[in-house]
N, C-alpha and C positions, 0 to 999 in steps of 0.2 A: 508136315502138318498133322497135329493130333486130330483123335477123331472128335473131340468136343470142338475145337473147330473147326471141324465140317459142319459137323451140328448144328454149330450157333451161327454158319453162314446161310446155310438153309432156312433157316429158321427165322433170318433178318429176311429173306429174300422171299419166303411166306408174304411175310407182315404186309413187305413193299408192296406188293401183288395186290392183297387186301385192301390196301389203304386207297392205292389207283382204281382198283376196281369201284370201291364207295364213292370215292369222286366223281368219276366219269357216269355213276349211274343218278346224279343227283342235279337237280336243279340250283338255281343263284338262292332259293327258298328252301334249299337244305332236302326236298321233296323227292321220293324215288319219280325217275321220270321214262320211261321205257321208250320205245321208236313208234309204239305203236299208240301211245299216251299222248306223244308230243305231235303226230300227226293230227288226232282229235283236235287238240286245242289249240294247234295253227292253221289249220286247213279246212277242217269239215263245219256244218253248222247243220242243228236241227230247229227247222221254223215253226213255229205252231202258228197257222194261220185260220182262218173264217174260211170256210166250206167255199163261199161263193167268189173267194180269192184265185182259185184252183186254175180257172186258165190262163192268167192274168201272171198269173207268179211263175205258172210254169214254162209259160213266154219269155220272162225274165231270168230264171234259170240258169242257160246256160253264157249270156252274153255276163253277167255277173260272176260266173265262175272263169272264165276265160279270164275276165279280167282282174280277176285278183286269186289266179291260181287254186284254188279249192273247191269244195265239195259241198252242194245246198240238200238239205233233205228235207222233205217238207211232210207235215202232219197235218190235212186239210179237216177241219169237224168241226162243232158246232161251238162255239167261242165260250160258250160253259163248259162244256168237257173240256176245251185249252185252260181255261182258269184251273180248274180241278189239276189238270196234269200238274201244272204249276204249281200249286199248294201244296203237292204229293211231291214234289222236288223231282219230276219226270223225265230229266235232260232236256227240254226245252231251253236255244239259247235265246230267239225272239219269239215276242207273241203281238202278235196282228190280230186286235179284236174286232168285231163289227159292232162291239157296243162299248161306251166309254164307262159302260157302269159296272162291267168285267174287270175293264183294267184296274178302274179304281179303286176296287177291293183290296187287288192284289199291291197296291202302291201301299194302301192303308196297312198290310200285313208283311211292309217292308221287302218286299216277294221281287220285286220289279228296280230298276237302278230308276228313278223319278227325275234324272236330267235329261234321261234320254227318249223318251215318251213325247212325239208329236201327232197329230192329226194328220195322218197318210193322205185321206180321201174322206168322200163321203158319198154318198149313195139314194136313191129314190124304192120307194115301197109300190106294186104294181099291182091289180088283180089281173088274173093273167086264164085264159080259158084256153082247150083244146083250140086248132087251127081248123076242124073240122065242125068245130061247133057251130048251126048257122041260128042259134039262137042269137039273141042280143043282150049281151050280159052285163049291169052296172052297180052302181053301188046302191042303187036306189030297188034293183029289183029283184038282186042276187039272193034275197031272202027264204023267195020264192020257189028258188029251185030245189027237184025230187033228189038231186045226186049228192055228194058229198065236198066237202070243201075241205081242202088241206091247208093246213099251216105249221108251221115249223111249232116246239114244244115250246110257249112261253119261257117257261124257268131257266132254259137252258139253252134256245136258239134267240139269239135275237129279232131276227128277223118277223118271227112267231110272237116275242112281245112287241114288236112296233103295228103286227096284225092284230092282236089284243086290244089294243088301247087306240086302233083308229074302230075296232067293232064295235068298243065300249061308246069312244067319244060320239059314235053315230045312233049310240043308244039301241043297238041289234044285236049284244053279245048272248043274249039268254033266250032270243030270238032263232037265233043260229046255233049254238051249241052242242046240240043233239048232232047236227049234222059236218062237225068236223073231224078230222082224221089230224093226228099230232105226228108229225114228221120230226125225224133226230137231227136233221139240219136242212137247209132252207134248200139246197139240191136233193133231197131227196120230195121233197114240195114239188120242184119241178117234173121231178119224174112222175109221181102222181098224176102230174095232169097234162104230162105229155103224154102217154101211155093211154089217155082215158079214163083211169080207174078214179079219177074226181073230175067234178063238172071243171070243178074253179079251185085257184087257189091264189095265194099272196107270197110273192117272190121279190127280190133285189130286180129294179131295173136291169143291172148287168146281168142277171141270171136271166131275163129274161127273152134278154134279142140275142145268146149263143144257140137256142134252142126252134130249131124250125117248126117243129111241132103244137107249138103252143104260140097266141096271138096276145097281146094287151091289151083289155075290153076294158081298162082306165087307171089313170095313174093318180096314188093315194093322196092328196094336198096334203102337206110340209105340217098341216096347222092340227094336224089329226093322230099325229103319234110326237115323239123325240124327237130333234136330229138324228138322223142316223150317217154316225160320223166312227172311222173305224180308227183309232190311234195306235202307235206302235212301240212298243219298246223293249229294252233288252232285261232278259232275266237274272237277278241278281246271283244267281248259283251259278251261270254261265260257266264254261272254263274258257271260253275265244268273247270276253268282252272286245277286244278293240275289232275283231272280222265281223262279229255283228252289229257294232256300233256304224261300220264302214257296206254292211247293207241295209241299213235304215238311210245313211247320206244317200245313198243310191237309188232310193226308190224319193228323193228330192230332185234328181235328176234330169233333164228333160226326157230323156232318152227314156227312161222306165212310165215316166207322167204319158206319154205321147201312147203308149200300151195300154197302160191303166184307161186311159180315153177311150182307147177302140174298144173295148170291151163292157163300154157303158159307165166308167165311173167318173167322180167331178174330181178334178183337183185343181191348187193353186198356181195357176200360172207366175 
């Protein structure tokens, strides 16, 4: 055998090589897909959820990964900055807002897959005072008091606009104003006034009985803010639509609702 035929079998046997390797590194969509790519988008999920979700979800956690083998990571904060991540294309695969007027921006800006978007839960608005407070603290006379009141940042927590607009409907927002402190999300409210450093502030019912520290000195009537109704749904840039789409069914569940309950929030039976 000449040596240009060693050559040219070398040379086919290159190609071969070449050719297999391009295959085997590519997806049915033609797309390079690496082990550690393919792991992402069959296994892991990153959830951007509502701040006051945090114990509730991370209860849920691991009984949801067991049962469909993968990996939950969660981004707990104030459901404006989860809009925002989103808008920024921030690898969020679900977002759990506590306000439907979050989500719907992000539907309007095409941001969000709009069939998959239902009504999780919804929630109650509380004023809520230290546990050592042996004053008597309500709606009618909280106006009153020398200390400070926290609420979460309207534009950006919700929970903060549903305190806005029961302060407004009660016609004591400019009454009060001087004496509030703007919290980045609605556990950080909490803290505030478990801690002492605010007389009083306005939290999620569920946020409100995790915390020993602080008492409920009255629960906000329905007819004074929004519903506060948190919806959920899967992000359109996702790379694991169908693993996220299969933990939204999950939290339809009983088993995830019966969690959601103990932790103070409503859902549909």
């Amino acid at each position: 055998m000449g040596m240009k035929s060693i050559k040219k079998i070398i040379l086919s046997m290159i190609c071969l090589s070449l050719v297999i390797l391009s295959v085997s590194c590519k997806n049915k969509d033609g797309k390079t897909n690496t082990s550690e790519a393919s792991k992402v988008e069959n296994n892991e999920l990153l959830i951007g959820a509502a701040a006051s979700l945090t114990d509730a979800f991370n209860e849920i956690k691991p009984i949801f990964e067991e049962k469909e083998n993968c990996k939950l990571n969660f981004n707990f904060a104030a459901s404006g900055t989860l809009q925002k991540q989103v808008e920024e294309d921030g690898g969020l695969d679900v977002f759990v807002s506590a306000s439907e007027d979050k989500m719907n921006k992000l539907i309007e800006q095409d941001l969000i897959i709009k069939d998959t978007v239902f009504p999780v839960l919804k929630n109650g608005l509380v004023l809520i005072t230290n546990k050592d407070m042996k004053e008597s603290i309500n709606m009618e006379n909280f106006v009153d008091i020398s200390n400070k009141i926290a609420i979460g940042q309207p534009d950006v927590v919700p929970a903060g606009q549903y305190a806005k607009q029961t302060l407004e409907n009660k016609d004591i927002w400019d009454k009060v104003e001087g004496k509030l402190v703007f919290a980045k999300d609605v556990r950080a409210v909490l803290a505030y006034v478990s801690s002492g450093e605010c007389e009083a502030g306005f939290v999620y019912k569920s946020d409100a009985i995790i915390d020993e520290n602080v008492k409920i000195a009255e629960e906000v009537g329905e007819d004074l803010h929004d519903p506060i109704v948190y919806p959920g749904g899967v992000v359109k840039s996702s790379k694991a639509v169908k693993l996220s789409q299969k933990f939204l069914d999950f939290l339809k569940e009983d088993e995830s609702k019966e969690i959601l309950k103990k932790y103070g929030f409503l859902v549909n039976d």
